[in-house]
Jmol script that loads the backbone (N, CA, C; Angstrom):
load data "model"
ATOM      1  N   UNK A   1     -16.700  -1.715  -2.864  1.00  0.00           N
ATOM      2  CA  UNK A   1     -17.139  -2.623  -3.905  1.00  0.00           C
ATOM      3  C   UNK A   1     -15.930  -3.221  -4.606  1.00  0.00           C
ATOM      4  N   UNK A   2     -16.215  -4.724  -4.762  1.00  0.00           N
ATOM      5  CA  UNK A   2     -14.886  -5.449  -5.292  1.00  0.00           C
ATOM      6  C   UNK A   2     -15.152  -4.874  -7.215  1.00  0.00           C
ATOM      7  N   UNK A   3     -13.433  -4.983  -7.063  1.00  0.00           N
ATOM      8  CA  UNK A   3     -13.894  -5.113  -8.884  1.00  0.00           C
ATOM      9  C   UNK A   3     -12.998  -6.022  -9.566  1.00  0.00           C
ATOM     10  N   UNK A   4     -13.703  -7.074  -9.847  1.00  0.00           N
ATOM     11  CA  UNK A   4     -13.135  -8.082 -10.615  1.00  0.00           C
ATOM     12  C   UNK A   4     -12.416  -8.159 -11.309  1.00  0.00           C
ATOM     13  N   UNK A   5     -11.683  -7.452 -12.185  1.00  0.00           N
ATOM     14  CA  UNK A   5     -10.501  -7.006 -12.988  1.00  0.00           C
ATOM     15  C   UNK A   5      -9.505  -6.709 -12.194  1.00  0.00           C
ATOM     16  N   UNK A   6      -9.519  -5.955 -10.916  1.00  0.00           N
ATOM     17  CA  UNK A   6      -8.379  -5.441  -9.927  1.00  0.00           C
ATOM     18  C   UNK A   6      -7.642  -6.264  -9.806  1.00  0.00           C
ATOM     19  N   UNK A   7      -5.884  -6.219  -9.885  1.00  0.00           N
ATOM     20  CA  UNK A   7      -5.144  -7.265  -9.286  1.00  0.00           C
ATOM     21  C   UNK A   7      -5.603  -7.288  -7.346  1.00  0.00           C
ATOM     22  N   UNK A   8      -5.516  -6.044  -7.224  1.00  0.00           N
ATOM     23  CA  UNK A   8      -5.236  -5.947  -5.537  1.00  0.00           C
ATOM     24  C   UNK A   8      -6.729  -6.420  -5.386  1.00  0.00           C
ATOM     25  N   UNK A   9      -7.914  -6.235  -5.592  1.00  0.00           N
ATOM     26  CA  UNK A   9      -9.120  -7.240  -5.151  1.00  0.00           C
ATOM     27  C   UNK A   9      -8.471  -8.109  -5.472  1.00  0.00           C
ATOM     28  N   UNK A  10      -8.444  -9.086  -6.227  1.00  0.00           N
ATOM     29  CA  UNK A  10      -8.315 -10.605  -6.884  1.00  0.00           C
ATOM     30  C   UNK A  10      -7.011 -11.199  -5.747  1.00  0.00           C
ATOM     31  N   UNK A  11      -6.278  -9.745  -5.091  1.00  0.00           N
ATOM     32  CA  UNK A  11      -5.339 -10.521  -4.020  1.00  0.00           C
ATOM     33  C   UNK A  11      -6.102 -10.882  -2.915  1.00  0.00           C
ATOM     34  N   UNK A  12      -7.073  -9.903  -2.669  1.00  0.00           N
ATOM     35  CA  UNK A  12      -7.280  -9.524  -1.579  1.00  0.00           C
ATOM     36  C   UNK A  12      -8.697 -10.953  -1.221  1.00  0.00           C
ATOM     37  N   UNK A  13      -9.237 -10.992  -2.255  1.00  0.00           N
ATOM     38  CA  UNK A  13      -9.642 -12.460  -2.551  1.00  0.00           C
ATOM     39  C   UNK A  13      -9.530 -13.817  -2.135  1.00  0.00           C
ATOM     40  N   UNK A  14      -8.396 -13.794  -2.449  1.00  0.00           N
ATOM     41  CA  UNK A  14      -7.319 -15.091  -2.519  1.00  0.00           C
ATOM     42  C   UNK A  14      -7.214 -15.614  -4.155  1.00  0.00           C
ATOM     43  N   UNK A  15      -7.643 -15.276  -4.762  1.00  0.00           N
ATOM     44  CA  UNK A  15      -7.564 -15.317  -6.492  1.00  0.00           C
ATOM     45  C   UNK A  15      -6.087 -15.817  -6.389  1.00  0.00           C
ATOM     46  N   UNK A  16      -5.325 -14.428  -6.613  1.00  0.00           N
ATOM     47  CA  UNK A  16      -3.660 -14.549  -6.637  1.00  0.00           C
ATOM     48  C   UNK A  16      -2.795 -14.146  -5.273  1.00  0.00           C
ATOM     49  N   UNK A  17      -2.589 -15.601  -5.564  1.00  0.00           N
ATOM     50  CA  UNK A  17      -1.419 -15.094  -3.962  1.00  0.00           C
ATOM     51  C   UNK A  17      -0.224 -14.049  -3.890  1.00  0.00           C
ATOM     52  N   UNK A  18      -0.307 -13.686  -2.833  1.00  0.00           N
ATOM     53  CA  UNK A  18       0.452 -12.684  -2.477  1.00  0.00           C
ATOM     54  C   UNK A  18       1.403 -13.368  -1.037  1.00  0.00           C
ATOM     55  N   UNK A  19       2.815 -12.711  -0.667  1.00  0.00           N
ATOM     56  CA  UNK A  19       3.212 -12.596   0.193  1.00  0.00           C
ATOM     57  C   UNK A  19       3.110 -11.895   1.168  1.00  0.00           C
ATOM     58  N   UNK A  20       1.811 -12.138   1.852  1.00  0.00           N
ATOM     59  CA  UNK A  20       1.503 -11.484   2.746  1.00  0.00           C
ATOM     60  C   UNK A  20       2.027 -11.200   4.232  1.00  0.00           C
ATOM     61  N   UNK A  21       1.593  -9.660   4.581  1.00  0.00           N
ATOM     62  CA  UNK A  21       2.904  -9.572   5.766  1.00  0.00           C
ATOM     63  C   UNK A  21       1.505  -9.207   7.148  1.00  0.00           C
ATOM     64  N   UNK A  22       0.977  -8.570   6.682  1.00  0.00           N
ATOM     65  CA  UNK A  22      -0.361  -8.515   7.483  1.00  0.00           C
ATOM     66  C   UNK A  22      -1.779  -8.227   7.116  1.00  0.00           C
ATOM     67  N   UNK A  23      -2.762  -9.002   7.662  1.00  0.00           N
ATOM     68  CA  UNK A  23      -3.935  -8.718   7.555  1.00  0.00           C
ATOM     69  C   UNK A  23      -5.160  -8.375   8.552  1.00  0.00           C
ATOM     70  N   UNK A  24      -5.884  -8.031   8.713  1.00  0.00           N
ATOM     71  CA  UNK A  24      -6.827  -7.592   9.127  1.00  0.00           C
ATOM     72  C   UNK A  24      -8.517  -7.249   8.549  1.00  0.00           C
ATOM     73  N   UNK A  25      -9.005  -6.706   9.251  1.00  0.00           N
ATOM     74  CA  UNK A  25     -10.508  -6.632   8.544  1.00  0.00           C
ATOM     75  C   UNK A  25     -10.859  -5.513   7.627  1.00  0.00           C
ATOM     76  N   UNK A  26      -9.790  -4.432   7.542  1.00  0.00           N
ATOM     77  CA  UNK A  26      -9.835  -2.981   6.971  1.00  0.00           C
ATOM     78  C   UNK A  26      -8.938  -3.333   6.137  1.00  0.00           C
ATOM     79  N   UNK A  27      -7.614  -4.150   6.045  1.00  0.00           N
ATOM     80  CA  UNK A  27      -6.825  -4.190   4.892  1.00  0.00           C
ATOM     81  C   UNK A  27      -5.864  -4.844   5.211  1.00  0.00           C
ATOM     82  N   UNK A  28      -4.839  -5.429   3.612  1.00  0.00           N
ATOM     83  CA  UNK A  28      -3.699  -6.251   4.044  1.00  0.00           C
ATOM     84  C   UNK A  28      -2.275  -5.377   3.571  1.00  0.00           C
ATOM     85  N   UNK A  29      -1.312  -6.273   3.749  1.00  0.00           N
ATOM     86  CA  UNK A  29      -0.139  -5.795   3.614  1.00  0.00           C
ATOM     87  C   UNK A  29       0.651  -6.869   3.064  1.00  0.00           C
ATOM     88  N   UNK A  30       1.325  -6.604   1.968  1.00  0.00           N
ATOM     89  CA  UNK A  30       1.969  -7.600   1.310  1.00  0.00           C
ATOM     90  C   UNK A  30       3.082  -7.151   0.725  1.00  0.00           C
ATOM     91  N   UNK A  31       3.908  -8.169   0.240  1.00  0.00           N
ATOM     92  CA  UNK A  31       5.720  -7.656  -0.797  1.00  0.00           C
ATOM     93  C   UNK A  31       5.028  -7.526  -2.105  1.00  0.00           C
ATOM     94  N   UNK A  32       6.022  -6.006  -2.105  1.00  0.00           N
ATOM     95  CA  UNK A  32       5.511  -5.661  -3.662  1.00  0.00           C
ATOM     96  C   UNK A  32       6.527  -6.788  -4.447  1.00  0.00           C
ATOM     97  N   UNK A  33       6.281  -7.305  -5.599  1.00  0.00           N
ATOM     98  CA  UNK A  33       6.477  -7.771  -6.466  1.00  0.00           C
ATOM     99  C   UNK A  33       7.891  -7.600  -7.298  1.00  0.00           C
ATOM    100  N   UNK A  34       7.759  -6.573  -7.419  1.00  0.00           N
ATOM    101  CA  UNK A  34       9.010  -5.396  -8.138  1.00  0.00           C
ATOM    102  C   UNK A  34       9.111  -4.480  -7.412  1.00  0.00           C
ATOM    103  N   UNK A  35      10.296  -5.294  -5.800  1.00  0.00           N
ATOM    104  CA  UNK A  35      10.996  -4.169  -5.067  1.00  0.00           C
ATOM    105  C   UNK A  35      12.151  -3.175  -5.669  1.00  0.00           C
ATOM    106  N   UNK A  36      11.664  -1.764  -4.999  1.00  0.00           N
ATOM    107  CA  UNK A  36      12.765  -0.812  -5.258  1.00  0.00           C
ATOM    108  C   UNK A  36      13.021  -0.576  -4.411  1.00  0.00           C
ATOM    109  N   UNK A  37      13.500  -0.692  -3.145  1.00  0.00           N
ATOM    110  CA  UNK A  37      14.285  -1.188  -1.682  1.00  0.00           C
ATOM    111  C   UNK A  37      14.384  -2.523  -1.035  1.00  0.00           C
ATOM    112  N   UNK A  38      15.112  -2.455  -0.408  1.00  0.00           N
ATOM    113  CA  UNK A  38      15.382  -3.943   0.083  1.00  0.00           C
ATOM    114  C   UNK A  38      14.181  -4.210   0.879  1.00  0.00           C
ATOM    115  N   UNK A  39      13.709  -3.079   1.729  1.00  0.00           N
ATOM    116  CA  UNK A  39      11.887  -3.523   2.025  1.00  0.00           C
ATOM    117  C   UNK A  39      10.872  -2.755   1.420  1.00  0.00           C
ATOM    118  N   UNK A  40       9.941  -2.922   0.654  1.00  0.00           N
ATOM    119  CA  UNK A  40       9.180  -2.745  -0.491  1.00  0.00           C
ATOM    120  C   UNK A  40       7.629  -3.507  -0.011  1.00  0.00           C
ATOM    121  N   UNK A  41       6.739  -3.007   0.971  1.00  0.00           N
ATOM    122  CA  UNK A  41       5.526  -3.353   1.581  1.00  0.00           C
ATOM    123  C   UNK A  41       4.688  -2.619   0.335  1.00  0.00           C
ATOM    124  N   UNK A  42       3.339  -3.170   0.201  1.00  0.00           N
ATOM    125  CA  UNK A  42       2.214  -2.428   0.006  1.00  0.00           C
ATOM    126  C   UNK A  42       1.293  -2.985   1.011  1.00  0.00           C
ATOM    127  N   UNK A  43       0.206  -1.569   1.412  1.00  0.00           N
ATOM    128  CA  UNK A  43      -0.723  -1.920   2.350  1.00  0.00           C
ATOM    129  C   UNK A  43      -2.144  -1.392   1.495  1.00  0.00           C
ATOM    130  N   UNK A  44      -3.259  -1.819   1.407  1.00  0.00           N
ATOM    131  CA  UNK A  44      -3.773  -1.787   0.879  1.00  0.00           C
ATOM    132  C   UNK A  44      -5.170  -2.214   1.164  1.00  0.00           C
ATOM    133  N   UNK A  45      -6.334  -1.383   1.136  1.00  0.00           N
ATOM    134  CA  UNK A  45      -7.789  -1.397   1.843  1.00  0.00           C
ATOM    135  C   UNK A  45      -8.412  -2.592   0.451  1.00  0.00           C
ATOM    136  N   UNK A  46      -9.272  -3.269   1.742  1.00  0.00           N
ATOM    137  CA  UNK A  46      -9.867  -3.914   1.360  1.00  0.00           C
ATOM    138  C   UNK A  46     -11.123  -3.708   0.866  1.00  0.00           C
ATOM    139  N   UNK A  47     -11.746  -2.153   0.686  1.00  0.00           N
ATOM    140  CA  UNK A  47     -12.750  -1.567  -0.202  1.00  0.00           C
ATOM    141  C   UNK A  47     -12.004  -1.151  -1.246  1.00  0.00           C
ATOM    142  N   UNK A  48     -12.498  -1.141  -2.286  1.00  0.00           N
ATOM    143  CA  UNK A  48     -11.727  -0.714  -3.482  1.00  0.00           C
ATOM    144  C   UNK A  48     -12.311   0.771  -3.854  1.00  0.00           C
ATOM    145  N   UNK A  49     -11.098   1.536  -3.809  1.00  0.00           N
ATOM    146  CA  UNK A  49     -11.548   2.764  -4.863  1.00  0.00           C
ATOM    147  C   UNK A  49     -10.280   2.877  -5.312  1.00  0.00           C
ATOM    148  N   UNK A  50     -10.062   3.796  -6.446  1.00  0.00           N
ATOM    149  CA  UNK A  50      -8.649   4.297  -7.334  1.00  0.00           C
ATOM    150  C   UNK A  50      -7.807   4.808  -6.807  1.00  0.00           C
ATOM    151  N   UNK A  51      -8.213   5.850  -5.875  1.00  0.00           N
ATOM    152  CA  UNK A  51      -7.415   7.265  -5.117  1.00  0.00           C
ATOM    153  C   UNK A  51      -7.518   7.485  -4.177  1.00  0.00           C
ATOM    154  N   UNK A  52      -7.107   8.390  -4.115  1.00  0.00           N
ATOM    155  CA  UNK A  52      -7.550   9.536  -2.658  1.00  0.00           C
ATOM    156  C   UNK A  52      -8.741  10.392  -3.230  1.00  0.00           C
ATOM    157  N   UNK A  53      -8.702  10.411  -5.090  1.00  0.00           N
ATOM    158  CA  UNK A  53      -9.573  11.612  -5.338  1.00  0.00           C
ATOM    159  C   UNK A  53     -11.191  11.193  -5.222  1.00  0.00           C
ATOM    160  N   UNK A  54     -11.214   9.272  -4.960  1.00  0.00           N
ATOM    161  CA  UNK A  54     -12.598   8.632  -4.871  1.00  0.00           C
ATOM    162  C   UNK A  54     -12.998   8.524  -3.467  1.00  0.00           C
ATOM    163  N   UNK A  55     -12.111   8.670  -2.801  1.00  0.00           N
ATOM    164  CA  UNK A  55     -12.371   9.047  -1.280  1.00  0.00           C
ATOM    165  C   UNK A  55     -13.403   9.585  -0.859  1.00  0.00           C
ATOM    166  N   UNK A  56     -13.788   9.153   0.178  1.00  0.00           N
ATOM    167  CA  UNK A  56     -15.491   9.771   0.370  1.00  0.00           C
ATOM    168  C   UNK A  56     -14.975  10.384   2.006  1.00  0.00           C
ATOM    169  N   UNK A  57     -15.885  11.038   2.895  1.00  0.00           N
ATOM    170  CA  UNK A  57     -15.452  11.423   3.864  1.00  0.00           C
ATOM    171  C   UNK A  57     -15.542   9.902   4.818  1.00  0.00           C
ATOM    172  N   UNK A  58     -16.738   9.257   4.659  1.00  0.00           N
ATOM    173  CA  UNK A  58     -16.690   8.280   5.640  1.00  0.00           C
ATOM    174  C   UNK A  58     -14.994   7.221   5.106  1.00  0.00           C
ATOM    175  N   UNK A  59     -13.944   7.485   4.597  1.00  0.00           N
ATOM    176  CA  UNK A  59     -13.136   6.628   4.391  1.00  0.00           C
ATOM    177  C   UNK A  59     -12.116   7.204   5.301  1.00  0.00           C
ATOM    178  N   UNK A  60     -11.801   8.304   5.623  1.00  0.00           N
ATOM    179  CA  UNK A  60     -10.883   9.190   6.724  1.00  0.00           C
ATOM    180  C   UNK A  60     -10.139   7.796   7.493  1.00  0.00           C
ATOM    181  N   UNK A  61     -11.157   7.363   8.389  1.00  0.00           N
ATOM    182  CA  UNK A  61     -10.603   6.519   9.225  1.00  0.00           C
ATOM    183  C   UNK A  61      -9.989   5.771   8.745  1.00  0.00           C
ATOM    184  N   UNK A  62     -10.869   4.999   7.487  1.00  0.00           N
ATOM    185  CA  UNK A  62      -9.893   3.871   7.238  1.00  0.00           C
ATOM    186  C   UNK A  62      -8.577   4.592   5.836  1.00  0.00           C
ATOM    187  N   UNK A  63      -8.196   5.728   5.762  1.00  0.00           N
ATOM    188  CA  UNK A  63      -7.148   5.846   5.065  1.00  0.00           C
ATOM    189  C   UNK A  63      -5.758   5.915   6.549  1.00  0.00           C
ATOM    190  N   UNK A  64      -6.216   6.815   7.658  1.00  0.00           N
ATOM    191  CA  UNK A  64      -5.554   6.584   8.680  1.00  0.00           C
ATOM    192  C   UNK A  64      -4.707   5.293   9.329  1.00  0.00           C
ATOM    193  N   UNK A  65      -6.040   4.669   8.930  1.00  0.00           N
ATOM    194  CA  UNK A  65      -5.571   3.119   9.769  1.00  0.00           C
ATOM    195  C   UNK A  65      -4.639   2.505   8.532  1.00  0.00           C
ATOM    196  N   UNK A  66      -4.612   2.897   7.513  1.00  0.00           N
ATOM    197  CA  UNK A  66      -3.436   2.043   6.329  1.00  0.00           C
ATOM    198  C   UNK A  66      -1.927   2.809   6.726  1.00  0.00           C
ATOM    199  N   UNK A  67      -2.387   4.464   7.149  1.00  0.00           N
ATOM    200  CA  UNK A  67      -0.989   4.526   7.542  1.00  0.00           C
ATOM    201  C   UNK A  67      -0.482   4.110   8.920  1.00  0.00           C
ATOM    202  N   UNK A  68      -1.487   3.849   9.841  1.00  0.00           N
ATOM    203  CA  UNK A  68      -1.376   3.384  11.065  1.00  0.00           C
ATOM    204  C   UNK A  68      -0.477   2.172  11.009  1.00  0.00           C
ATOM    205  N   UNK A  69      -0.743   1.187  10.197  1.00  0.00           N
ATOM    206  CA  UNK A  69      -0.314  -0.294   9.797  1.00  0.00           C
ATOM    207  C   UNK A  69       0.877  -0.208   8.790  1.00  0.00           C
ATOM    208  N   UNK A  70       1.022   1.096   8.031  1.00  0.00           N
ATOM    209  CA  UNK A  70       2.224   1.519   7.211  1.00  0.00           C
ATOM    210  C   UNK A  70       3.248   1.251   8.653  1.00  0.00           C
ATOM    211  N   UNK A  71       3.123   2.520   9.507  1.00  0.00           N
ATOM    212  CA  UNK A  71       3.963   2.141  10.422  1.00  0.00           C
ATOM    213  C   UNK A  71       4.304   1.100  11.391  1.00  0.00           C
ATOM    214  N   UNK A  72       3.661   0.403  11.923  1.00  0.00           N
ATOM    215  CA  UNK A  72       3.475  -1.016  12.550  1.00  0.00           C
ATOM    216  C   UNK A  72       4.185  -1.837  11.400  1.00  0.00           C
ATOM    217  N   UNK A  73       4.302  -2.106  10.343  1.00  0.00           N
ATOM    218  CA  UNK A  73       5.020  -2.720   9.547  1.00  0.00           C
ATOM    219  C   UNK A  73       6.601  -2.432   9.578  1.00  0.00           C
ATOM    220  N   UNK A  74       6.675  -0.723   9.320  1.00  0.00           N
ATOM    221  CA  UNK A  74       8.282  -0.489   9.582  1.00  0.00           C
ATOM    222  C   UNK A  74       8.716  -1.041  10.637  1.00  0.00           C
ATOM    223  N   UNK A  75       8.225  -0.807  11.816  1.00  0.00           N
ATOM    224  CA  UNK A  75       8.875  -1.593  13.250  1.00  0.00           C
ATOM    225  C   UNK A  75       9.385  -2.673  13.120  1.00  0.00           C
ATOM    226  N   UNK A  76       7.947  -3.373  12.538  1.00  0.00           N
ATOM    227  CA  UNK A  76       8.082  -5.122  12.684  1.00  0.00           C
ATOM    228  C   UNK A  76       9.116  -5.575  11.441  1.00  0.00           C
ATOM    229  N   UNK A  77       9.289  -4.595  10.245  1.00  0.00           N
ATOM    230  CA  UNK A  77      10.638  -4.620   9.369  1.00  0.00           C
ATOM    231  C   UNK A  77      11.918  -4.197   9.548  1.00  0.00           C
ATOM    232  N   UNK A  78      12.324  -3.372  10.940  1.00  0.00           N
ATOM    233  CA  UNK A  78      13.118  -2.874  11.356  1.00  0.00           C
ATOM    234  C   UNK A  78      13.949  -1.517  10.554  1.00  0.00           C
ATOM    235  N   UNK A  79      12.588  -0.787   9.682  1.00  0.00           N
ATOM    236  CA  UNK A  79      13.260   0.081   9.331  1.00  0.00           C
ATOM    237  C   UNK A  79      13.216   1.455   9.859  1.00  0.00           C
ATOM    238  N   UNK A  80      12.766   1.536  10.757  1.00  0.00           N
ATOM    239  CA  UNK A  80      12.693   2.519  11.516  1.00  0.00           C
ATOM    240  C   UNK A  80      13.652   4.236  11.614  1.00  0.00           C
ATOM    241  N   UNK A  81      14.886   3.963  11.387  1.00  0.00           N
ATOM    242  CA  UNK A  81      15.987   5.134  10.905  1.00  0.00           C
ATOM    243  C   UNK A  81      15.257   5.413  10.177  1.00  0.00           C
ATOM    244  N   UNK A  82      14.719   5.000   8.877  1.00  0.00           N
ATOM    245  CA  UNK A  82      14.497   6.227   8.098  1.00  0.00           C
ATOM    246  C   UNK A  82      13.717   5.032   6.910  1.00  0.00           C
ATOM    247  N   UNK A  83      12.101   5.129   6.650  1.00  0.00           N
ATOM    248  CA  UNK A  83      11.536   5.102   5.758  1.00  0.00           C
ATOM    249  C   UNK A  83      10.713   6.064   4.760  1.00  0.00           C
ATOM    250  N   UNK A  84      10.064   5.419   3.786  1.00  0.00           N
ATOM    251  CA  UNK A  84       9.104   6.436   2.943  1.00  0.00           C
ATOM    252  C   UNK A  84       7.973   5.744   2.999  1.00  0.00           C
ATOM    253  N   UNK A  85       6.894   6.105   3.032  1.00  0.00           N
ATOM    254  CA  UNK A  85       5.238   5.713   2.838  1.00  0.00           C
ATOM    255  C   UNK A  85       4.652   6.473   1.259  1.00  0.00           C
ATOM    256  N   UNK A  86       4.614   6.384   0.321  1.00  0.00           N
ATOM    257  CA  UNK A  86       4.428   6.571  -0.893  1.00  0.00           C
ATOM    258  C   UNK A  86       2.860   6.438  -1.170  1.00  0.00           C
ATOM    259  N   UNK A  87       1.886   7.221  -1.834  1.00  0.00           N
ATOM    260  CA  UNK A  87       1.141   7.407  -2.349  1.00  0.00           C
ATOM    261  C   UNK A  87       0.514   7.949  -3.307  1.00  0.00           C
ATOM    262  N   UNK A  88       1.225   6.893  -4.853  1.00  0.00           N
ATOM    263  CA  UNK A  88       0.903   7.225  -6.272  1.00  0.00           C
ATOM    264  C   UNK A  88      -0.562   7.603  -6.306  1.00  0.00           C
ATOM    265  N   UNK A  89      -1.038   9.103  -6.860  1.00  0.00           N
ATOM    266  CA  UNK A  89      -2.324   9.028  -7.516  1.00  0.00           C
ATOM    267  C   UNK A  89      -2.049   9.478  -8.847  1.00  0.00           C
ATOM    268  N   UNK A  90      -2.819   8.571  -9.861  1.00  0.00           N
ATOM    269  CA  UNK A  90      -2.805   8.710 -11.325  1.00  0.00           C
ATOM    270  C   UNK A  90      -2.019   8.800 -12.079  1.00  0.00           C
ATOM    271  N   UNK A  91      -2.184   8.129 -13.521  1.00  0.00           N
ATOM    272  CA  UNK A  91      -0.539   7.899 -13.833  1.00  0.00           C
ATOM    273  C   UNK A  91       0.181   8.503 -14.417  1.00  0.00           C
ATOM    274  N   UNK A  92       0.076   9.893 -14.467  1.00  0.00           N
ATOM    275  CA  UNK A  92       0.978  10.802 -13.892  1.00  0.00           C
ATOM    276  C   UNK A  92       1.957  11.101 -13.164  1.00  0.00           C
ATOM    277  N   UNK A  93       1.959  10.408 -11.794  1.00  0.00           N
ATOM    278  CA  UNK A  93       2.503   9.875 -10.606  1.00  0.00           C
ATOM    279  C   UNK A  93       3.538   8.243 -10.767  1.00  0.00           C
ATOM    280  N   UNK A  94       2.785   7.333 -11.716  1.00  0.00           N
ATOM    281  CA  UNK A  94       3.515   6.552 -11.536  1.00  0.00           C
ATOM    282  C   UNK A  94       2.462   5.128 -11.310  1.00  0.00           C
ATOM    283  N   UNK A  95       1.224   5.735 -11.094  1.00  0.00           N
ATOM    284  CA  UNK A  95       0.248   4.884 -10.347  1.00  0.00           C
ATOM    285  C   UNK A  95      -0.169   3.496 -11.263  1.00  0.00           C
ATOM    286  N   UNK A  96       0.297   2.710 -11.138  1.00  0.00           N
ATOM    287  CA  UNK A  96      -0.092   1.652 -12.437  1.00  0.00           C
ATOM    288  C   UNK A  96      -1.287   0.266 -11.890  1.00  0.00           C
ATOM    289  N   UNK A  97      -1.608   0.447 -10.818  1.00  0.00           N
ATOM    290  CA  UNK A  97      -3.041  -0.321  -9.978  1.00  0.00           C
ATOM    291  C   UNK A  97      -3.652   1.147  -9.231  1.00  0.00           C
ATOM    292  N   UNK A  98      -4.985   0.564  -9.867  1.00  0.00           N
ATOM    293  CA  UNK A  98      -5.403   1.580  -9.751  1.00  0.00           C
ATOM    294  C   UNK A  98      -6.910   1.471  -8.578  1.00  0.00           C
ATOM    295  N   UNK A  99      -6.120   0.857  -7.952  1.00  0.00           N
ATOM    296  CA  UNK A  99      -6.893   0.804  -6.231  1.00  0.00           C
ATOM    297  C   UNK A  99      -5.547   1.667  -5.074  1.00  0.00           C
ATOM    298  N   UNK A 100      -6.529   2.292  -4.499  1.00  0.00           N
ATOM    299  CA  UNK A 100      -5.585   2.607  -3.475  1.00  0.00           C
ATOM    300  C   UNK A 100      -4.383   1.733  -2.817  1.00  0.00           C
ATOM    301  N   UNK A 101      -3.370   2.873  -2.761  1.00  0.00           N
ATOM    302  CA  UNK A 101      -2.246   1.245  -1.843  1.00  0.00           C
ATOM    303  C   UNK A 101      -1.035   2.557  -1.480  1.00  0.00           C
ATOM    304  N   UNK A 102      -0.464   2.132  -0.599  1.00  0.00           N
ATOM    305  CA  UNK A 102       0.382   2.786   0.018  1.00  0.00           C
ATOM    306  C   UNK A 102       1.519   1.612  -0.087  1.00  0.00           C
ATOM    307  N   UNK A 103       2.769   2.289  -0.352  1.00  0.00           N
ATOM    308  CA  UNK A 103       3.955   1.741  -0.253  1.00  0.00           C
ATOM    309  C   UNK A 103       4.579   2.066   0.447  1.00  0.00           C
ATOM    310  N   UNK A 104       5.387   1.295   0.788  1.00  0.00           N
ATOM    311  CA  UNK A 104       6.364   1.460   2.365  1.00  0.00           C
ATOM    312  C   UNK A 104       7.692   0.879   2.027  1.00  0.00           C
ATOM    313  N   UNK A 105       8.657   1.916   1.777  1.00  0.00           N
ATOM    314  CA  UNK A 105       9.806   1.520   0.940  1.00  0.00           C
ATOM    315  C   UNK A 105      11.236   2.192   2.341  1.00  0.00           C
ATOM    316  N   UNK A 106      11.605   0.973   2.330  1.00  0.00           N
ATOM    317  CA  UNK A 106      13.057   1.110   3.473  1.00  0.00           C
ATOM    318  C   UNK A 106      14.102   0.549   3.288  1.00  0.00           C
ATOM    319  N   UNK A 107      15.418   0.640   4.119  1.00  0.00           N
ATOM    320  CA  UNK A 107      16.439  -0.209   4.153  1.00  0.00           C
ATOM    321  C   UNK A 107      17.259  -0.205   3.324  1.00  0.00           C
ATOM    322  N   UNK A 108      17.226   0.900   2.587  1.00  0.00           N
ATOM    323  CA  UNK A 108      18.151   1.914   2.251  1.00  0.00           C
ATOM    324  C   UNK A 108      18.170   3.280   2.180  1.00  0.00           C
ATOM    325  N   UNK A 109      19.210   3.974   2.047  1.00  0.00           N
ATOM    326  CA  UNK A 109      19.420   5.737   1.911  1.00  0.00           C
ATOM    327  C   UNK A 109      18.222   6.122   1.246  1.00  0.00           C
ATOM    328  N   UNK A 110      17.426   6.961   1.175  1.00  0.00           N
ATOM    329  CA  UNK A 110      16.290   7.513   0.254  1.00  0.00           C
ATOM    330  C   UNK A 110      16.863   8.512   0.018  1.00  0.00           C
ATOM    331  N   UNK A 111      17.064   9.548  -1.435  1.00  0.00           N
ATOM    332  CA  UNK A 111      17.257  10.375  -2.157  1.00  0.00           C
ATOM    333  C   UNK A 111      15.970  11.557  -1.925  1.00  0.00           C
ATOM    334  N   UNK A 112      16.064  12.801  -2.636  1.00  0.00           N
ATOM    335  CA  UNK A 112      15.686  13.587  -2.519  1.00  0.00           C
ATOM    336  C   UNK A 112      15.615  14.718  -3.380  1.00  0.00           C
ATOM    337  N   UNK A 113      15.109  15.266  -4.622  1.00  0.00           N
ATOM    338  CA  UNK A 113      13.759  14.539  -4.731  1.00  0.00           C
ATOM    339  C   UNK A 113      13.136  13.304  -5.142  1.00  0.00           C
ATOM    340  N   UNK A 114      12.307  12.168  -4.434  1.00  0.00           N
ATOM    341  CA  UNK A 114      11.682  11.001  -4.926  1.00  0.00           C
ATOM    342  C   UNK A 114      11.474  11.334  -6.524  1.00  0.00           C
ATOM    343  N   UNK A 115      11.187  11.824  -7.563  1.00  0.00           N
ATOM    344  CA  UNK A 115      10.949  11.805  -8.510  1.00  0.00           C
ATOM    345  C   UNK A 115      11.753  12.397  -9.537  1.00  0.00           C
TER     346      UNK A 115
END
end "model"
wireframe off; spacefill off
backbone 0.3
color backbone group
């Protein structure tokens, strides 16, 4: 279910454009806005829920297939040596949209611990 307030619906829309890197029928992939690596993807389902914690079982597949396309993105970004796939829940975490989205942050050294 869309929710009209969401930035990532309202992208996913066409409301507000995005730089989009891929799309499909389960979800897109676009430049985050405010990169913190030189490649800085979000991928992001085109059903809206908050989390992982609104996750239902029938969503399995399609949380798979965002990381499926997480990786298909590194390739096609050439970051392959060494990325991160990130998944803020609650803002606690950091999470400041609060639809699911996976980040895909490369193309430089990553530190340890992320937080």
């Amino acid at each position: 279910m869309e929710d009209e307030t969401c930035i990532f619906c309202r992208i996913i829309s066409g409301e507000i454009p995005s730089k989009t890197v891929y799309t499909d029928t389960q979800c897109i992939g676009f430049r985050d806005v405010n990169p913190q690596a030189p490649v800085h993807l979000l991928v992001i389902p085109r059903k809206h829920f908050a989390s992982p914690l609104e996750a239902e079982e029938a969503d399995e597949k399609l949380i798979g297939h965002l990381h499926r396309v997480a990786a298909e993105l590194a390739r096609q970004h050439h970051i392959t040596e060494g990325f991160r796939i990130v998944l803020n829940t609650g803002p606690g975490s950091g999470q400041t949209v609060f639809h699911l989205h996976l980040h895909v942050l490369g193309g430089r050294p990553m530190r340890w611990p992320p937080g």
